[in-house]
C-alpha positions as CSV (number, residue, x, y, z in Angstrom):
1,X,13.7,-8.6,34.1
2,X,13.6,-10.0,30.4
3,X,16.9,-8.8,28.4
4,X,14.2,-9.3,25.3
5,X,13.3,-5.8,23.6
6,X,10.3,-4.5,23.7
7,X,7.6,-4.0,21.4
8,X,4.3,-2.2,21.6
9,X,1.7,-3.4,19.1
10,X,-1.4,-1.0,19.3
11,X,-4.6,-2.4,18.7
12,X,-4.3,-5.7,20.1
13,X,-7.9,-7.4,19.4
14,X,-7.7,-6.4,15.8
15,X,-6.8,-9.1,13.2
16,X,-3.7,-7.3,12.3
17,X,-3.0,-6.4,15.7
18,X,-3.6,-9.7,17.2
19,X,-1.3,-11.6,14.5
20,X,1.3,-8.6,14.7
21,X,1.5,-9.7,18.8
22,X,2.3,-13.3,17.9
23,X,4.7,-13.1,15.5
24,X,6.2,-10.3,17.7
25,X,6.4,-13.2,20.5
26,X,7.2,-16.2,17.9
27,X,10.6,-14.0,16.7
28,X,11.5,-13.5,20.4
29,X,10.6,-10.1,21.3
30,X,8.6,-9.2,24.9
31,X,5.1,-7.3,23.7
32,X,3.4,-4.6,25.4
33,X,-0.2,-4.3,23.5
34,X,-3.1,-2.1,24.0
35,X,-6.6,-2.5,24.1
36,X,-9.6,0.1,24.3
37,X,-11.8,-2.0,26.8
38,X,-10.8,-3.8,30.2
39,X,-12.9,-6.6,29.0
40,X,-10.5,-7.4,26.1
41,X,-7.5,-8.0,29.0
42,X,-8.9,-11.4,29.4
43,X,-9.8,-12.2,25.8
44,X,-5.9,-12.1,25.0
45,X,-4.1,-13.5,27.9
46,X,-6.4,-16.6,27.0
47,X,-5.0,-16.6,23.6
48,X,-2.0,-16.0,24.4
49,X,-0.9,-18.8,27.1
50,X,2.1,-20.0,25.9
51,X,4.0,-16.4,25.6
52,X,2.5,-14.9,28.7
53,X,5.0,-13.9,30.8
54,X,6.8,-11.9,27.7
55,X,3.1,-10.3,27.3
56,X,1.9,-7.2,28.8
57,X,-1.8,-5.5,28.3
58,X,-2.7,-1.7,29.0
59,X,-5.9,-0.1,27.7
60,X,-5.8,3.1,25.9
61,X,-9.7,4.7,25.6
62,X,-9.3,7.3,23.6
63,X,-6.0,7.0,21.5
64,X,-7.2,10.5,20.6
65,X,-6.1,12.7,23.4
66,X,-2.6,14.3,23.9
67,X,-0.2,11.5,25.3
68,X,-2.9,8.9,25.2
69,X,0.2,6.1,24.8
70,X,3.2,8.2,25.9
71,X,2.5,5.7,29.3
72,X,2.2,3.0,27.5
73,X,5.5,3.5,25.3
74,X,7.8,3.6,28.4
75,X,10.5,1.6,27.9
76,X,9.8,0.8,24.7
77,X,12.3,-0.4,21.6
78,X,10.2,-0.8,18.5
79,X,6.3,0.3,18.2
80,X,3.9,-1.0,15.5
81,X,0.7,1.0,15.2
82,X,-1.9,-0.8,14.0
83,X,-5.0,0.6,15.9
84,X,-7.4,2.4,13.5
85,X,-11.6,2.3,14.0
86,X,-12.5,-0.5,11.9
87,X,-15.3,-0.2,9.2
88,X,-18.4,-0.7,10.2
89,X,-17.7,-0.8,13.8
90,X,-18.0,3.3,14.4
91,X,-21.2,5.3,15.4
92,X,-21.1,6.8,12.1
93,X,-19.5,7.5,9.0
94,X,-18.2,11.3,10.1
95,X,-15.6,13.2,10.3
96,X,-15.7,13.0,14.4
97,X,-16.0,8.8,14.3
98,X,-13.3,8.2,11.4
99,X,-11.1,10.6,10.4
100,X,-10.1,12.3,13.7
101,X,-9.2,9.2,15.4
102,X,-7.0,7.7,12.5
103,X,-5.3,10.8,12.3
104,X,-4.8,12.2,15.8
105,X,-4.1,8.4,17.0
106,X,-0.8,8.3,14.4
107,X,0.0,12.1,15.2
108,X,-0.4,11.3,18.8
109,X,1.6,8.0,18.9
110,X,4.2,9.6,16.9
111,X,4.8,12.9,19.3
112,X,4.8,11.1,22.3
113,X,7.2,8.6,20.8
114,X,9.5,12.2,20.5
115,X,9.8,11.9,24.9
116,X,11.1,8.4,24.9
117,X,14.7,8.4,24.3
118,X,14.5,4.4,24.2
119,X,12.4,4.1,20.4
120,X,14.6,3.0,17.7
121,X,11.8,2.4,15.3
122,X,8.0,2.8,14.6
123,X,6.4,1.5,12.4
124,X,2.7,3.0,11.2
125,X,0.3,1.1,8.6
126,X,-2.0,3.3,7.0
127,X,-3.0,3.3,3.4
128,X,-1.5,4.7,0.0
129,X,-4.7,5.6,-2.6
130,X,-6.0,9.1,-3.6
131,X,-9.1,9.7,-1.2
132,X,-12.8,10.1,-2.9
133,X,-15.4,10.6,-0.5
134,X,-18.1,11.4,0.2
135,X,-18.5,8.6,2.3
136,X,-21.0,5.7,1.2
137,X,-20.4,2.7,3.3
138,X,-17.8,2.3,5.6
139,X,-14.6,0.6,3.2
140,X,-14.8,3.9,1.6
141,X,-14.6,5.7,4.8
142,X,-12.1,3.5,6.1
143,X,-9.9,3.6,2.7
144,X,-10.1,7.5,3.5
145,X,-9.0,8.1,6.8
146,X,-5.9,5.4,6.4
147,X,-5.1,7.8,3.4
148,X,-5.1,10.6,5.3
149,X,-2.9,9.3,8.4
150,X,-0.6,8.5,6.0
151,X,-0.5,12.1,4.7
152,X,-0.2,13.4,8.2
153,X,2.4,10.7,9.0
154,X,5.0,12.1,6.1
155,X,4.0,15.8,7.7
156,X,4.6,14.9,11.1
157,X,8.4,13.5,9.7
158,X,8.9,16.4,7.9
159,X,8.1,18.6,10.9
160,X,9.6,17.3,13.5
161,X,12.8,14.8,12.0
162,X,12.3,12.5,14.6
163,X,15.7,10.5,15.9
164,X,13.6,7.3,16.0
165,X,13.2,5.5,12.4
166,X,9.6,5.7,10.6
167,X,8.6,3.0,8.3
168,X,5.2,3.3,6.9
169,X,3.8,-0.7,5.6
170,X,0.9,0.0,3.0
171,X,-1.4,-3.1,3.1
172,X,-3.8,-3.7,0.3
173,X,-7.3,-5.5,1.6
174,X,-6.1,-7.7,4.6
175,X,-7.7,-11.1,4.5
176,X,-7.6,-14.0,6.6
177,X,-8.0,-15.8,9.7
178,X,-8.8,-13.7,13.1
179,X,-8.1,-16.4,16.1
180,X,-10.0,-14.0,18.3
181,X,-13.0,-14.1,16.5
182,X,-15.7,-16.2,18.5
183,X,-18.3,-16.2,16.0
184,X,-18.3,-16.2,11.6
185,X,-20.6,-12.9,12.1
186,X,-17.8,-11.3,13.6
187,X,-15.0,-12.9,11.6
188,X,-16.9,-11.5,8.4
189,X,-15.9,-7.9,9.2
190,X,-13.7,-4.9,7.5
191,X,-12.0,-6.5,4.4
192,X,-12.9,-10.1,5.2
193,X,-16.2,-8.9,4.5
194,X,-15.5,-8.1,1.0
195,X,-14.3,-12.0,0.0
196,X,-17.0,-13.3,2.0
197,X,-20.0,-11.4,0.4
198,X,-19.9,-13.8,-2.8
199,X,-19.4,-16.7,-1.5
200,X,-22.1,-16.1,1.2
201,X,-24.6,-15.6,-1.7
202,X,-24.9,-11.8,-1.6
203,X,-24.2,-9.3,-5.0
204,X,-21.7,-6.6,-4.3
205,X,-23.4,-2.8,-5.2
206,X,-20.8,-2.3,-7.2
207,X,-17.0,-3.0,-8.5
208,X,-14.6,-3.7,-5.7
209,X,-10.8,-3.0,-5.9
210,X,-9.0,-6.6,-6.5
211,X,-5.6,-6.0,-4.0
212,X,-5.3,-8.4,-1.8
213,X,-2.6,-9.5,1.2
214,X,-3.0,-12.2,3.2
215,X,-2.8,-11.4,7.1
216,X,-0.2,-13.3,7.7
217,X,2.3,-11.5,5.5
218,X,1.1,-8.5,7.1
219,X,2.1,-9.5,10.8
220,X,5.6,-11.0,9.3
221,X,6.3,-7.9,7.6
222,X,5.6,-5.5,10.4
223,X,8.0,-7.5,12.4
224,X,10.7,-8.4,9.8
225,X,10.7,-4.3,9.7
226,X,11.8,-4.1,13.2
227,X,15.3,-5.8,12.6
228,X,15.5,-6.1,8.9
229,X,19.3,-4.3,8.0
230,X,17.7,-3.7,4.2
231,X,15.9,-0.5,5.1
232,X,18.1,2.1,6.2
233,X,17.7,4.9,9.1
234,X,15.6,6.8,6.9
235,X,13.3,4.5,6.8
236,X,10.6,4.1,3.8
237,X,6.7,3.5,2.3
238,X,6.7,-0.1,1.3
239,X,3.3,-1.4,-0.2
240,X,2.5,-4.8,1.4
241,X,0.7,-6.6,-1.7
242,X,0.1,-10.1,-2.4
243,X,-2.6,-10.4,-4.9
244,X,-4.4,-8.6,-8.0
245,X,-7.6,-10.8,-7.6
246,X,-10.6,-11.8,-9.9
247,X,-13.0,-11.6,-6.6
248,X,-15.5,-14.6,-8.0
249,X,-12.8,-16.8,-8.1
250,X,-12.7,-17.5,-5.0
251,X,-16.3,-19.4,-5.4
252,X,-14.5,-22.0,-7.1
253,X,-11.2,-21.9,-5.0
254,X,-14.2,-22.7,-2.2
255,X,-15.8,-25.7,-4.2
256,X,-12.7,-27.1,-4.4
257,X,-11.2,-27.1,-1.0
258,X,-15.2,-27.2,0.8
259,X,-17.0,-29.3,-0.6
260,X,-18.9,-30.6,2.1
261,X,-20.1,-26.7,3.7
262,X,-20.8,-25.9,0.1
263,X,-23.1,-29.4,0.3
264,X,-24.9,-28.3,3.6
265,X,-25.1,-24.6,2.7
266,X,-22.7,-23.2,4.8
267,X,-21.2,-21.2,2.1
268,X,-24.4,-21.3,0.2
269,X,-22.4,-19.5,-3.5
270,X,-24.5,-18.2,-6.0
271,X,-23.5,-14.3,-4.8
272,X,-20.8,-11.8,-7.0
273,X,-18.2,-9.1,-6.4
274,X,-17.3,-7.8,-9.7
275,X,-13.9,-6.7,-10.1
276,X,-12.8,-2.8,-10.2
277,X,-9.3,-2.5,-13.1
278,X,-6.9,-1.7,-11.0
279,X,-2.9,-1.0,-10.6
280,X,-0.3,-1.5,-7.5
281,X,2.9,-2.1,-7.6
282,X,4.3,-4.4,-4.4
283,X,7.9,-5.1,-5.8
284,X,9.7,-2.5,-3.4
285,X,8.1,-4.6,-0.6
286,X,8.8,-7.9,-2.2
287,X,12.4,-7.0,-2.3
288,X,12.6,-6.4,0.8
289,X,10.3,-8.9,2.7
290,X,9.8,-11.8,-0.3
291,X,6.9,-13.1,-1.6
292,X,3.4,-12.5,-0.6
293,X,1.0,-15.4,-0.1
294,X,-1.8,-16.1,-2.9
295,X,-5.5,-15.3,-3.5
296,X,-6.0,-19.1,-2.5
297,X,-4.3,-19.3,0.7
298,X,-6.1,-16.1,1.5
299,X,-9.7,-17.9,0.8
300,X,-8.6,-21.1,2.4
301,X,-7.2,-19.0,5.3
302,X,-10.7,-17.6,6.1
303,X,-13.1,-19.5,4.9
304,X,-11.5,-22.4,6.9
305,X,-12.3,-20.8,9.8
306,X,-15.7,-19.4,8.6
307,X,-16.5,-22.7,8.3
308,X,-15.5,-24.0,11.8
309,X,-17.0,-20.7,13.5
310,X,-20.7,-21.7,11.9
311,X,-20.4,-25.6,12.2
312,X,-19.9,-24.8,16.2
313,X,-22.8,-22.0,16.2
């Protein structure tokens, strides 16, 4: 057997959750991931290949239910809990299909995570913003429900004072490549659908909150938490934050670094995403962690795949 710790990453098919498993494997730890269809088994061993043996894959259907990982956390060292419904992808924008799962999913990980004497550390990534509501479209709902499983995390630590380290990582809007997207319809999902809309040709409703974080950062951070001696046992809220964006800028970050797609119509322009005033403050993290990527490597980031997912379609 591996003397490597282990690491559970939930979510493993998500963009955060799939880049969390790499750099989990790149830094050296073994990574036991979940996944909420048997179909999705596949999907990452194939993307995977080179770390496979250090990999393992259960699937958790409902993360919901009492216990739903306490199987999956056996043996465990370190668990990152990235798993949330994603917007847009849910039945509905209710109470049943959104908030319940983000919030019973963190309060369930995090009890079950109480019966395994082996957890040092977890490791939770909700959001830090007031909620508003109702819900209008599905960022809004999503916004909400990682609000309020970050309210029910600091409950659940209050309640309980669990031995295991919590550290909850506050991302802003994640953008950037998803290697296990298979197609630019799904790649433009959940935030990536926000920098997309403009350059795609299409008017935002309305003004969009300009925080940004490139993917990347978000994976390194999660993992740099595991071992990192600057956060203490107490653990902490960092905001993960790399960019206070002007969202039409990134039309001409894209005329500048693609050209040619512009010239066949790929990424056709001509659309904006007016900018909501806003405020976050990402030093605490910074300190900690360094420097965020830009707003520019985000765009290149995904549109650079955009691009090679519609030129193969």
């Amino acid at each position: 057997m591996s003397s490597k710790d282990l690491v559970l990453v939930t979510g493993g098919t998500g963009s955060v959750g799939f880049t969390c498993v790499i750099h989990s494997l790149k830094a050296g730890f073994r990574v036991r991931t979940t996944v909420r269809r048997e179909s999705a088994i596949d999907e990452i061993k194939a993307a995977v290949q080179p770390y496979l043996k250090d990999v393992e894959i259960v699937v958790v259907n409902d993360m919901t239910k009492e216990d739903a990982f306490l199987e999956a956390l056996q043996g465990v060292k370190y668990v990152l809990h990235v798993a949330s419904p994603l917007a847009g992808k849910t039945e509905s924008l209710d109470e049943e299909h959104m908030i319940t799962p983000a919030i019973l999913g963190t309060t369930s990980i995090l009890a079950s995570a109480l019966k395994v004497p082996s957890i040092k550390q977890t490791t939770v990534n909700p959001k830090l913003t007031r909620p508003y509501g109702p819900y209008e479209n599905p960022m809004v709902a999503y916004r909400d429900f990682k609000i309020l499983a970050f309210h029910a995390t600091k409950e659940f630590i209050a309640t309980h004072r669990p031995a295991y380290t919590v550290i909850n990582l506050l991302p802003t809007f994640i953008l950037g490549r998803h290697e296990l997207a298979k197609s630019s319809q799904a790649l433009a999902s959940g935030s990536n659908a926000l920098l997309l809309g403009n350059i795609l040709g299409r008017t935002a409703p309305g003004p969009v909150v300009p925080m940004t974080v490139h993917v990347e950062d978000v994976a390194r951070v999660h993992v740099e938490a595991l071992t990192t001696t600057k956060i203490g046992p107490g653990g902490g809220d960092f905001i993960v934050h790399g960019s206070t964006v002007v969202w039409d800028d990134a039309l001409e970050i894209v005329k500048r670094h693609f050209p040619k797609a512009v010239e066949k119509g790929i990424l056709p322009l001509g659309g904006t995403t007016p900018s909501q005033k806003a405020l976050v403050d990402g030093s605490k993290a910074e300190e900690v962690f360094g420097r965020m990527k830009g707003f520019e490597e985000q765009v290149v980031s995904l549109v650079g795949q955009y691009v090679e997912l519609a030129t193969k379609a």
